[in-house]
C-alpha positions in Angstrom: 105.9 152.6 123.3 107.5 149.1 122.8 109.4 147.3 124.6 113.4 147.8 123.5 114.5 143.9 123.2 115.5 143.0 119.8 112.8 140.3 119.5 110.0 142.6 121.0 107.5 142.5 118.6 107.9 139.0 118.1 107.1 138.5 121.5 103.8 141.1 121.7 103.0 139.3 118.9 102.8 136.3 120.5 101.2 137.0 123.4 98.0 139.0 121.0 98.2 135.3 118.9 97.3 134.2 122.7 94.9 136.4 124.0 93.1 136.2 120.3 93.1 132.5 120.6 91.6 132.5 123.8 88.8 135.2 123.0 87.3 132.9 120.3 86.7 130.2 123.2 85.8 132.2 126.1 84.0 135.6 126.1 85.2 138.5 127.9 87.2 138.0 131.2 90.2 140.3 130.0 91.2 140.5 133.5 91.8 136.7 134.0 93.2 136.2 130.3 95.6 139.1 131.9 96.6 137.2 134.9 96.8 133.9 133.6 99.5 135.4 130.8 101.2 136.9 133.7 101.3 133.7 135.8 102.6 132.1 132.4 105.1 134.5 131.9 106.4 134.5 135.2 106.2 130.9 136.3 103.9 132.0 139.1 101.5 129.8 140.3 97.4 131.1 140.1 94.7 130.6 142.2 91.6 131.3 140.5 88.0 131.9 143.0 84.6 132.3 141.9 81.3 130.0 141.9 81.0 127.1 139.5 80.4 128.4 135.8 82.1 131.0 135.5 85.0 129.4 132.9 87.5 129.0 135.1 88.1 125.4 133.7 87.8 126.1 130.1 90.1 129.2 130.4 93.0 127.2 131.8 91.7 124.2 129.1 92.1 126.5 126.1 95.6 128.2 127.5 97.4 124.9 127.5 96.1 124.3 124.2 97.3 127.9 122.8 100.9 127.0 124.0 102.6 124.0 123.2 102.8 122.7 126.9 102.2 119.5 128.6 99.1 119.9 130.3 97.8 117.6 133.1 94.2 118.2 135.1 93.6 116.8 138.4 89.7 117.0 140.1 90.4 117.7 143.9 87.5 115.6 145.5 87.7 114.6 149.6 88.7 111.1 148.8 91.9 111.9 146.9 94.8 110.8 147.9 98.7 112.5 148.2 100.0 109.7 145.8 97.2 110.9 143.6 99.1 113.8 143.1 102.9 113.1 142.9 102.6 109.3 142.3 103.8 106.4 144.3 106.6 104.0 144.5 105.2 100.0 143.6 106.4 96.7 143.5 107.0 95.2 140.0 105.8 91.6 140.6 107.7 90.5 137.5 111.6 92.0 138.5 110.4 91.9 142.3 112.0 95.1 142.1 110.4 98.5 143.3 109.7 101.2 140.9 108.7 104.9 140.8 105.0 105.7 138.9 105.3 109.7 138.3 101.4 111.0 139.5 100.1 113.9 137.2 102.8 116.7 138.6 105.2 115.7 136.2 104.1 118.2 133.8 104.3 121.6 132.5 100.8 123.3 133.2 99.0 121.7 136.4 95.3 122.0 136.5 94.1 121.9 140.0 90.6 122.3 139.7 88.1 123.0 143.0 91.3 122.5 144.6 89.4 123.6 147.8 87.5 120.5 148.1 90.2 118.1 149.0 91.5 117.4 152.4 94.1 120.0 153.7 96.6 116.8 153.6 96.2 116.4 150.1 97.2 120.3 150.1 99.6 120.6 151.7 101.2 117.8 149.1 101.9 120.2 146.5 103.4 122.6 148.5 107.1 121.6 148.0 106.1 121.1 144.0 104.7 124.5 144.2 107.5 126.3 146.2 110.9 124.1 145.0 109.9 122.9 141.6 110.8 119.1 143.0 108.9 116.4 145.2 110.2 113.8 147.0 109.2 109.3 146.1 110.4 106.2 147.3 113.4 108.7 149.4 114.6 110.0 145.5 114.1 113.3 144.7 112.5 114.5 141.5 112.8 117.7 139.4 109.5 119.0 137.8 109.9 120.0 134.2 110.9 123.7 133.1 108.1 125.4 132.9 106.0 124.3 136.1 103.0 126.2 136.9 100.0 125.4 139.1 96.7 126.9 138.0 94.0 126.0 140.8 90.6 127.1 140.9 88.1 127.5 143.8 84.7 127.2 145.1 84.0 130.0 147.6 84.7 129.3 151.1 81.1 129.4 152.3 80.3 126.9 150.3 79.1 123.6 151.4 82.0 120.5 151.4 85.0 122.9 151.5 88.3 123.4 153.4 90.4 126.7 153.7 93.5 126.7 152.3 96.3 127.4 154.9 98.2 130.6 154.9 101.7 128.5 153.9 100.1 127.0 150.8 98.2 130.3 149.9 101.2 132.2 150.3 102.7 130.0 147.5 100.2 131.4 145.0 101.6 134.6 143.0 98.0 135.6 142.6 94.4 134.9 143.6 92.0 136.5 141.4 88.3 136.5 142.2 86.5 136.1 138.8 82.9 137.8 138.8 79.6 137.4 136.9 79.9 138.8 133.0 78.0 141.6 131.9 74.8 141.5 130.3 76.2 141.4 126.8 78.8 138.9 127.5 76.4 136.6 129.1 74.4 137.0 126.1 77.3 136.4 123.9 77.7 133.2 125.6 74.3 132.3 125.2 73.8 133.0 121.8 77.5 131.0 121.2 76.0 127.9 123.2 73.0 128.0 121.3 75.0 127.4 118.1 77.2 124.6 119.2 75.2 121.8 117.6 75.5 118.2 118.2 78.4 115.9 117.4 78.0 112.5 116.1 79.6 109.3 117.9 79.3 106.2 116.1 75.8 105.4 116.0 74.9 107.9 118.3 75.4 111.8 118.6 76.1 114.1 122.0 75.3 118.1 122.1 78.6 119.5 121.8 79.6 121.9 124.4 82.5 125.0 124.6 85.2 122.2 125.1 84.5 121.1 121.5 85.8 124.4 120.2 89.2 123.7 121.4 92.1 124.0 118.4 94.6 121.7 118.8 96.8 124.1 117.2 99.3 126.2 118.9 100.0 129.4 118.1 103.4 128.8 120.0 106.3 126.8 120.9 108.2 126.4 124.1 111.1 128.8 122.6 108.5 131.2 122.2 106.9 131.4 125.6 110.8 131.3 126.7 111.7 134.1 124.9 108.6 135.8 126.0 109.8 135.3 129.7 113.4 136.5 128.7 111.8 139.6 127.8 110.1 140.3 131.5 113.4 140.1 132.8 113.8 143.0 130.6 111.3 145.5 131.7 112.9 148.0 133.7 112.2 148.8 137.3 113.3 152.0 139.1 114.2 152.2 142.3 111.6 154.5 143.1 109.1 152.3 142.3 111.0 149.5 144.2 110.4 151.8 147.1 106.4 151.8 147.0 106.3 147.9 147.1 108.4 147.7 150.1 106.2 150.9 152.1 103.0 148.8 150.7 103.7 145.5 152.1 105.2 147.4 155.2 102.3 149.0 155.5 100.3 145.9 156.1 102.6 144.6 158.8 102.0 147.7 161.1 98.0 148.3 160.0 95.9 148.7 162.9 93.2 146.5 161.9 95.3 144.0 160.2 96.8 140.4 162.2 98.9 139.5 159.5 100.8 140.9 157.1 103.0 140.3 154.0 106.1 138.5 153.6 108.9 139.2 151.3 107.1 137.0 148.8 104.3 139.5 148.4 106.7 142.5 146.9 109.0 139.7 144.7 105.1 138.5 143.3 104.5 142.4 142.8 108.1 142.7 140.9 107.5 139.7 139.0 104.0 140.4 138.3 104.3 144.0 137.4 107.5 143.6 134.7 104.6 140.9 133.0 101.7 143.1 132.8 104.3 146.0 131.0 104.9 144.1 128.9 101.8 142.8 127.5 100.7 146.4 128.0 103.5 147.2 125.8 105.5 149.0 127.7 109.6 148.5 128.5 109.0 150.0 132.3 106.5 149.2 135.3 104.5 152.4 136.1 102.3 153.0 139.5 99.2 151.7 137.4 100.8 147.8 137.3 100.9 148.3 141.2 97.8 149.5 141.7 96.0 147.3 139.4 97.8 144.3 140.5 97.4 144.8 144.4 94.7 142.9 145.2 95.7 139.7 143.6 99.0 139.8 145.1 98.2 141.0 148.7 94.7 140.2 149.5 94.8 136.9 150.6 98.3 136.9 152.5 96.3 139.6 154.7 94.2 138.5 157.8 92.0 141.3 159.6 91.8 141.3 163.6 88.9 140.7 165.5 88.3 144.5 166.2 88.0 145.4 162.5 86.1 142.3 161.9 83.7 143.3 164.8 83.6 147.4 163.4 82.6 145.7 159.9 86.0 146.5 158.0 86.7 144.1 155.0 90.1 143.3 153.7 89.7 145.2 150.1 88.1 148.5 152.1 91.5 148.0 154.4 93.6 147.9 151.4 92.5 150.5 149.4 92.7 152.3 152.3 96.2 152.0 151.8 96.7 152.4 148.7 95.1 155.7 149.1 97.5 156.5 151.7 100.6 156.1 149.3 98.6 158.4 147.3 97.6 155.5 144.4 94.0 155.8 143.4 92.1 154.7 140.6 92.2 158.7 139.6 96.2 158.9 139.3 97.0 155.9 137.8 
């Protein structure tokens, strides 16, 4: 079935033009081509997780080259600075007059990459960018443009030269999606594409080209496409029935015995938002128990914190939630 809006099609079609794009850069990861459409579609901000080489770079690289969206990177290191980020107010020795220098933020599609490996100050910089779609210079206030999303990626925790985001700023993040190693034959889909690349001259000298090379600098979309495209979410119909199941899941997570936190009103609007974008790339018109069950550990997973009892009887927070989930009667098997 297909969604009812008059420019439906034109819309699935779009979003298929994206995911085909995307699929002749990076192999497999149909889960985090999924969620990074739904972060698009929704204007909610990603956090993508996993070790280094797993595309999380190139994935975001090739997205804001599919859509026709400013597109700005910025490498978190421990040195970086807040004006780094949102820009700084300076002294123009010619007018002796100050003046505002926009950082990177001013932009559409915000690549925060290893955004772990800066200082928590740095953080907690973008989290009125992230939350408001504004920032404050030089005492003016400054609107970000429409669309603004933030699309970080991080190195696990345990990992050597790393801070924890806080619970405030990871809050602010629709999704965090933990990207694992590909399968066999994708890996050796990559390899054999790799081995293929070639070289690529530069003046007198040549460099082996890598996956970045393969990146069209043709759009299979405009802005007024990827609007109209998030028109149509706000089309997909919820019932109140299924209204009810996100507000007993995220209650459920504030009474859990073996849970310290739990989720904020935030977490069921992300699990709205989120589930109205996954119908309707599925091609649906209507959220069913699958978008909530396949969606629920991006959205509530890392606004959860165990106690120290279930910590010390080995519990984990994905055993706790599906735990949950099972208790609402949502299982792999029903949906």
């Amino acid at each position: 079935m297909t969604p009812s809006n008059p420019n439906a099609q034109d819309v699935i079609k779009f979003i298929s033009d994206i995911r085909k794009r995307v699929a002749t850069v990076v192999v497999g990861q149909d889960v985090v081509v999924e969620r990074t459409l739904i972060a698009l579609l929704t204007g909610g901000h990603l956090l993508l997780q996993g070790v280094p080489g797993l595309a999380k770079t190139l994935l975001v690289s090739v997205l804001s080259k599919t859509v026709a969206l400013e597109f700005s990177r910025i490498q978190f290191t421990i040195d970086l600075l807040p004006s780094d980020i949102l820009g700084s107010e300076i002294l123009d020795q010619r007018t002796n007059e100050f003046k505002i220098l926009k950082g990177p933020i001013f932009t559409n599609l915000l690549l925060a990459d290893e955004i772990n490996r800066a200082a928590p100050k740095v953080q907690g910089a973008l989290l009125e960018a992230m939350q408001e779609r504004k920032i404050t210079l030089g005492g003016e206030n400054f609107s970000l443009p429409a669309p603004f999303l933030v699309i970080a990626t991080q190195n696990p925790i345990e990992q050597s030269g790393t801070f924890e985001l806080p619970e405030a700023q990871l809050d602010r993040f629709m999704m965090c999606h933990r990207l694992t190693y590909p399968t066999p034959d994708e890996e050796k889909e990559v390899l054999r594409r790799n081995a293929s690349l070639g070289i690529r001259t530069e003046e007198k000298g040549a460099v082996a080209r890598t996956e970045f090379d393969l990146l069209s600098n043709e759009p299979v979309g405009s802005e007024g496409d990827l609007v109209k495209a998030m028109k149509a979410v706000q089309d997909i119909h919820i019932s109140d029935v299924f209204i009810d199941h996100v507000v007993e899941l995220v209650n459920r997570t504030r009474v859990h015995p073996a849970l310290e936190v739990g989720c904020s009103p935030r977490a069921g609007i992300s699990l709205l938002k989120a589930s109205r974008a996954r119908a309707l790339i599925h091609g649906r018109d209507f959220v069913v128990p699958e978008d909530m069950y396949a969606l629920a550990e991006d959205i509530i997973l890392h606004r959860i914190r165990l106690n120290y009892e279930a910590l010390a009887d080995g519990l984990t927070g994905p055993g706790v939630l599906e735990a949950i989930l099972n208790e609402m009667g949502l299982t792999a098997a029903t949906v």
